[in-house]
C-alpha positions in Angstrom: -83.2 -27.2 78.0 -83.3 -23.9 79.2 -81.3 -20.9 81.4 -81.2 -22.2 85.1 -82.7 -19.5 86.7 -85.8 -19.6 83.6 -86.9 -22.6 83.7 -89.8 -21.9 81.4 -87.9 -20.1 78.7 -87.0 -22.3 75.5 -86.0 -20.0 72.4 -84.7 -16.2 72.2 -85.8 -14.5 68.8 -83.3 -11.7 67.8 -84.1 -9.0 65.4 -80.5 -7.8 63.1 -80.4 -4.4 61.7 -79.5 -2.4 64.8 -79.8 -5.5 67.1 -77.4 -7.7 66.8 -75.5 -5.7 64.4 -74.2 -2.4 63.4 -75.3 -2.2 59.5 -75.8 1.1 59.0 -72.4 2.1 57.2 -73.3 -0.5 54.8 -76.7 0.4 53.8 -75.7 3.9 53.5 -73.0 3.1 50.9 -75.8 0.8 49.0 -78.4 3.2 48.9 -75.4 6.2 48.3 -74.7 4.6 45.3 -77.9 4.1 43.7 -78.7 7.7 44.4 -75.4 8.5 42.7 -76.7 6.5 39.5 -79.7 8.4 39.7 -78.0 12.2 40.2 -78.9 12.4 43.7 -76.3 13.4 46.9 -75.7 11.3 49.3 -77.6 10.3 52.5 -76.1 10.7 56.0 -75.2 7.8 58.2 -77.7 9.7 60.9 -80.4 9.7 58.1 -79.7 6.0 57.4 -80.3 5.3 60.9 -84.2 6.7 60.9 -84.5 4.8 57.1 -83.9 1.0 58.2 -86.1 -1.5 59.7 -89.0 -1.4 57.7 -87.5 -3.2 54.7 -85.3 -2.8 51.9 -88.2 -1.2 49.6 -88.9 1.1 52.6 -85.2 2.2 53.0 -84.9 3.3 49.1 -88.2 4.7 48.9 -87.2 7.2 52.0 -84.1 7.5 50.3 -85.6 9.1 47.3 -88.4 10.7 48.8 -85.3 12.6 51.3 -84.5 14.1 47.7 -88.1 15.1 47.4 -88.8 12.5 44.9 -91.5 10.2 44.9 -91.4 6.8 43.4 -94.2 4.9 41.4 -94.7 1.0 42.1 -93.1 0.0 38.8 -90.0 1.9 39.9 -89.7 1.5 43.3 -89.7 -2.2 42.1 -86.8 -1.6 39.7 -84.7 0.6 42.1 -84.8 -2.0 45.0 -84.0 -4.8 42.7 -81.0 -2.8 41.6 -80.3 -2.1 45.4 -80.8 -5.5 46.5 -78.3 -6.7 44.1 -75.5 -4.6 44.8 -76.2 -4.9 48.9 -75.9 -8.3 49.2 -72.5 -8.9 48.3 -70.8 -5.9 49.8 -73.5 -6.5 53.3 -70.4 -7.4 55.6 -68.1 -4.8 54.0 -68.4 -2.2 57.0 -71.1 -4.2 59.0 -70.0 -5.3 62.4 -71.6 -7.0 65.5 -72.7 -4.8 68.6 -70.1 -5.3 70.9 -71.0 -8.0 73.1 -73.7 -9.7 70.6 -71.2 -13.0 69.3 -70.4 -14.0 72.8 -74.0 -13.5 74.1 -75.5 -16.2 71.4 -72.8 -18.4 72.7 -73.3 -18.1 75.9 -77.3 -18.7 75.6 -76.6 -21.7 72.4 -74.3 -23.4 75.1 -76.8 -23.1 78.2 -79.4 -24.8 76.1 -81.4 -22.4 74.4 -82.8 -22.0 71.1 -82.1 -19.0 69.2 -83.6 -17.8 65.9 -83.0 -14.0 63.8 -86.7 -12.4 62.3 -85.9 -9.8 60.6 -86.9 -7.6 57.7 -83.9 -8.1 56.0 -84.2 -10.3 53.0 -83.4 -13.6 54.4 -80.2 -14.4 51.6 -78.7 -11.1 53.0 -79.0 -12.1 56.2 -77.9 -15.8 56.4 -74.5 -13.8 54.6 -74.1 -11.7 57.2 -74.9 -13.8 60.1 -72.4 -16.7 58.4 -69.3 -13.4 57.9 -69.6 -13.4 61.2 -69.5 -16.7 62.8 -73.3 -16.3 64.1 -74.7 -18.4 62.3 -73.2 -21.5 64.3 -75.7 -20.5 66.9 -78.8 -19.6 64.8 -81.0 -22.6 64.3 -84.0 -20.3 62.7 -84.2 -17.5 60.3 -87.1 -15.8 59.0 -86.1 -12.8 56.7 -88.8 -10.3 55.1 -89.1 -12.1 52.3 -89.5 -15.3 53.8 -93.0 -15.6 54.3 -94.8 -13.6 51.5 -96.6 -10.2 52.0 -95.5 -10.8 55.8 -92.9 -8.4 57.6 -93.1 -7.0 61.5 -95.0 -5.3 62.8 -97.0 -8.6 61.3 -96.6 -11.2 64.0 -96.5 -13.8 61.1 -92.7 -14.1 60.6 -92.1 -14.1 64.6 -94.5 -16.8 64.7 -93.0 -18.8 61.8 -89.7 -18.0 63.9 -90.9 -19.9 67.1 -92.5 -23.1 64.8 -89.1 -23.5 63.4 -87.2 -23.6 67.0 -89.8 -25.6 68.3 -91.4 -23.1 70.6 -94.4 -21.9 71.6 -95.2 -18.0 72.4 -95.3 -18.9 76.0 -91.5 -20.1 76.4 -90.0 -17.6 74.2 -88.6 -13.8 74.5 -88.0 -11.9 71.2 -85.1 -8.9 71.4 -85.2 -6.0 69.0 -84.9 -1.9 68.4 -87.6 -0.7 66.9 -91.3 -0.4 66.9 -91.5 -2.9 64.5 -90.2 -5.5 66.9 -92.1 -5.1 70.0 -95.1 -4.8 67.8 -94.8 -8.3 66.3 -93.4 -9.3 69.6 -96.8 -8.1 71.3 -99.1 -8.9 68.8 -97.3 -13.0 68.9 -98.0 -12.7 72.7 -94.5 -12.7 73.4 -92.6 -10.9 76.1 -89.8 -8.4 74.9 -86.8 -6.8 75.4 -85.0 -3.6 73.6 -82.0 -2.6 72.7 -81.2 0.8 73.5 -78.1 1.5 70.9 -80.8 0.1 67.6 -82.0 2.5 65.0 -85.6 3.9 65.6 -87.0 7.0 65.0 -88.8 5.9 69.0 -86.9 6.9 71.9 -85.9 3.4 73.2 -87.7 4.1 76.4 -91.1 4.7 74.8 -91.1 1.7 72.5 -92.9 0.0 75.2 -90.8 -3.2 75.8 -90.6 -5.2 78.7 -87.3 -4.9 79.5 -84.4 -2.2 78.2 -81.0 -3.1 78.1 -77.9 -0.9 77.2 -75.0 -3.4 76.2 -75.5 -7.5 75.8 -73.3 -7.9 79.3 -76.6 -6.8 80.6 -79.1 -9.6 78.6 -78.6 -12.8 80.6 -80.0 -11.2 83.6 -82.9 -9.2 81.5 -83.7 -12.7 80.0 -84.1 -13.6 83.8 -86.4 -11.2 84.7 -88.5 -11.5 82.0 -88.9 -14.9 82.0 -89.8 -14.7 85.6 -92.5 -11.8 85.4 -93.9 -12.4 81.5 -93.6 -16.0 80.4 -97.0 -16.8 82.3 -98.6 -14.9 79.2 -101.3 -16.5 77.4 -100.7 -17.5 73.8 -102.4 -15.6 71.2 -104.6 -17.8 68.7 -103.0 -19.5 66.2 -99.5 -18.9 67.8 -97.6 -22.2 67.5 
C-alpha cells in the first residue's frame, strides 16, 4: 500500500539522533562522565550538538580532541567501549521525541507505508530507545552503525540494507534525516530526501542539499507528497535492492 496522493512511494527511512529524536542531553551526560573519569571538564550541550552523527567512536574522539587530546586506536577502542556501556542504559534518561515525530510514524504505519530507522547509532541503543518510546510499534526495519560491518552513512550500504528489509526498492522509497551524512547515503542509494531543519549538523540545513526541508513533522505528509511526485521517477543505482 502506499499514501493516496503517492502512489509510487512504498517505505520512509528515518535517520534518529536529531531526527526523530532529541538525544543530545543524553549523550552529553555519557560523554561528560567519561571525560570526568579521565580529569577532563565537561562538554556543552551546543558542542554536543556539532559532535553526533558520525558514530559513537566519532563523538568521543571529538570529545577528547575538544580537550586538545588526541586518542590512539587502542584507546579510542577502550574509551568508547566504556562509553557505549554506560550510554545504553541511561539512552532514554533525558532523550525525547521531536515534537510531532510519534504521531507522524502512525499516521504514515496506518496509511500503509513501510517505515525503517538507519542510523549510526549502535543498533542495541537504538531498538532501546525507539521501544522507551512506543516507536518501535511502527518500525519494521533497523539498521544501526554496527549493523552491517565497516558500513555507516555517508556509505549507502546500511540505507540499502534498510530498504531490502522493508521490501523496497530505491525507486519507491524517501529517506528523512539532519545531517550530511544522511542525504549523502540517501544520494549515493539513489534515493530522494528530505531534512529536518531542527537536527544537529555542523551544515546549515538549507545547504545540505536535500530535496525537500521541513521545519516541524505537521509539515512531512505533504513534503512526502511532493517528493514522491517530482523524485520517485529516479533511476536505481546498481546494486540497490
Amino acid at each position: 500500500m502506499a499514501l493516496p496522493s503517492c502512489p509510487g512511494l512504498k517505505a520512509v527511512v528515518f535517520d534518529l539522533d536529531g531526527t526523530l529524536i532529541d538525544s543530545a542531553p543524553d549523550l552529553a551526560s555519557a560523554l561528560n562522565r567519561l571525560l570526568a573519569m579521565e580529569g577532563l571538564r565537561p562538554v556543552s550541550l551546543a558542542d554536543i550538538h556539532m559532535m553526533v552523527g558520525d558514530g559513537v567512536a566519532k563523538l568521543v574522539e571529538r570529545g577528547f580532541a575538544a580537550h586538545g587530546r588526541s586518542l590512539a586506536t587502542a584507546e579510542l577502542e577502550d574509551l568508547t567501549r566504556r562509553f557505549v556501556v554506560d550510554y545504553e542504559p541511561n539512552s532514554a534518561v533525558e532523550t525525547r521525541p521531536f515534537p510531532g515525530a510519534v504521531e507522524a510514524l502512525g499516521e504514515l504505519r496506518g496509511e500503509g507505508l513501510a517505515l525503517g530507522v538507519c542510523t549510526n547509532k549502535p543498533e542495541a541503543a537504538t531498538r532501546a530507545i525507539l521501544a522507551a518510546f512506543g516507536m518501535d510499534a511502527y518500525i519494521s526495519a533497523v539498521v544501526g552503525g554496527d549493523t552491517l560491518p565497516g558500513a555507516r552513512k555517508p556509505d549507502p550500504a546500511t540505507l540499502l540494507e534498510t530498504l531490502r528489509r522493508l521490501g523496497a526498492t530505491s525507486g519507491q522509497a524517501i529517506a528523512v534525516g539532519d545531517s550530511p551524512n544522511d542525504v549523502g547515503a540517501a544520494r549515493a542509494a539513489g534515493v530522494p530526501v528530505i531534512a529536518v531543519s531542527f537536527g544537529y549538523t555542523r551544515v546549515p540545513p538549507h545547504r545540505l542539499g536535500a530535496d525537500r526541508l521541513i521545519d516541524r513533522f505537521a509539515d512531512l505528509r505533504a513534503a512526502l507528497a511532493e517528493v514522491a511526485r517530482d523524485c520517485l521517477a529516479l533511476t536505481p543505482v546498481p546494486g540497490a535492492p
